[in-house]
Structures are given as C-alpha cells and as structure tokens.
C-alpha distance (Angstrom), angle and dihedral (degrees) to the residues before:
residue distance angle dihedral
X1 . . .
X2 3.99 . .
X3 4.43 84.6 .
X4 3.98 90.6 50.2
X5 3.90 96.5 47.0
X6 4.09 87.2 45.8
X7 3.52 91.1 45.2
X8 4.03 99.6 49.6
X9 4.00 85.5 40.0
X10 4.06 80.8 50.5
X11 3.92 97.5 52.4
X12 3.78 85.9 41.4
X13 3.70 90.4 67.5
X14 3.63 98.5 40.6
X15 4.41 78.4 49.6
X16 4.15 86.0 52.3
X17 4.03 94.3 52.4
X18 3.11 90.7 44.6
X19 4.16 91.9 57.6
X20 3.57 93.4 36.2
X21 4.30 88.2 55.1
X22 4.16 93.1 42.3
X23 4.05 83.6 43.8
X24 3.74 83.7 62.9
X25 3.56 99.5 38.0
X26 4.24 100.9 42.9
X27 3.67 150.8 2.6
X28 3.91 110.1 -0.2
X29 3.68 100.4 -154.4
X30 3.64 105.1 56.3
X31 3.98 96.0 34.9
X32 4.09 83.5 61.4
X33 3.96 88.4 47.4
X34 3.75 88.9 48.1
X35 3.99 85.0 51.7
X36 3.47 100.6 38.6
X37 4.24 84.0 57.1
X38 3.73 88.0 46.5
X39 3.79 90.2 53.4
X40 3.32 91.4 46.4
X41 3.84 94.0 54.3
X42 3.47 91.1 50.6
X43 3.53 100.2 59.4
X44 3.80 85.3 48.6
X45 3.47 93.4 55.9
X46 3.45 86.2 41.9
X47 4.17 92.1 60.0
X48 3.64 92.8 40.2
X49 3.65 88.7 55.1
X50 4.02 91.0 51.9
X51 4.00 100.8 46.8
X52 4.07 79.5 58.2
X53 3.34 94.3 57.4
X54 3.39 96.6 45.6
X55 3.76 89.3 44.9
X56 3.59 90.8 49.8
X57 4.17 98.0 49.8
X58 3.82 86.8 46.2
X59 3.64 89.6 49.0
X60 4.09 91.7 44.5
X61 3.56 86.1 48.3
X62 3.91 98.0 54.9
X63 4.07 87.2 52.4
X64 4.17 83.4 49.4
X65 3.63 83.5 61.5
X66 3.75 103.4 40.8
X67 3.89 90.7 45.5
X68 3.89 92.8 55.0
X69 4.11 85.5 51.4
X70 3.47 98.3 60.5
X71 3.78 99.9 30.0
X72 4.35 94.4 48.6
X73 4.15 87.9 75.4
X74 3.60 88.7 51.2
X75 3.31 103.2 50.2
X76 3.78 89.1 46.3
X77 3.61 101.1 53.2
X78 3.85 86.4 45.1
X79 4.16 84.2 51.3
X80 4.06 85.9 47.0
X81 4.48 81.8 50.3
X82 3.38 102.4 55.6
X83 4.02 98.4 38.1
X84 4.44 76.7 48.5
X85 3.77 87.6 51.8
X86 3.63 96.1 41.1
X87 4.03 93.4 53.9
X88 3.55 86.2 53.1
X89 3.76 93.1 50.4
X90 3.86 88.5 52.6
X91 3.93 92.7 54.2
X92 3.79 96.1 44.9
X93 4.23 80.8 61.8
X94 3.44 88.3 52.9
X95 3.47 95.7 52.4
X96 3.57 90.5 48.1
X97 3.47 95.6 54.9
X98 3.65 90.2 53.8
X99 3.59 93.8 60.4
X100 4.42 82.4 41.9
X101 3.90 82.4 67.6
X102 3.26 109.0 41.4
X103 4.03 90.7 52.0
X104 3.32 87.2 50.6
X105 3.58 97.1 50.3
C-alpha cells in the first residue's frame, strides 16, 4: 500500500515539473489550471493517505487489545507454574538436608 501511495505521490511530482516547465514555455492560464488540479489532487491523496493511517493504528490497536485477552490467562497459569515448580524445588532441599543430617550423624 505504502509503494502505491509513494509511487502516485512520485508520478505526481514528475506531473508538477512538468507544469511548472510548460508554464514557462506556453499559455499561462491553463498551465496554472492544470496546477491548481494537480494541487488539488495532491492534497486528496494526501487525506486519503491519513484516514488510512488512522484506520490502520485504530485497527492495530483493537488486535493490541484482543491479543492481551487471550494471552493474560496464559501468562498467569505459567506465573501459577513456575511459583508450583519453585515450591517443589524448595522441598526437594529440604529433603536433602534431611538425608545431610542423618549422614552426618
């Protein structure tokens, strides 16, 4: 999408040297028409290419909000995992320090 609005934009500056050398060269009155319609294109392009944006980033934002919905219980239950695993970890020392004192013993 980004490649087509650069490439339009592109060809409309080529389009805008163009009119500003034949405004130079020939008839005043309808090279500045020609330009003021160029203009005029451009800054439709130019709000065309801003309610996508803003489409887009409201759009990307949505999907933000559905991704942290469905990854929040993941992440919790892998929270609830690790503190399971680390309680076990804890035990297991104390089991081996069991055995610690009766060898020593």
């Amino acid at each position: 999408m980004l490649r087509l609005v650069v490439g339009v934009l592109g060809l409309q500056f080529l389009d805008l040297v163009v009119i500003i050398f034949l405004l130079s060269v020939s008839r005043s009155h309808i090279l500045f028409l020609k330009l003021f319609l160029l203009l005029q294109e451009r800054f439709d392009l130019s709000l065309v290419v801003l309610d996508d944006v803003v489409s887009f980033s409201e759009e990307g934002l949505l999907d933000l909000v559905e991704l942290l919905g469905i990854i929040s219980p993941h992440i919790d239950e892998l929270l609830l995992h690790r503190l399971d695993k680390f309680i076990n970890i804890i035990v297991l020392l104390f089991q081996g320090f069991d055995v610690f004192f009766i060898l020593a013993l």
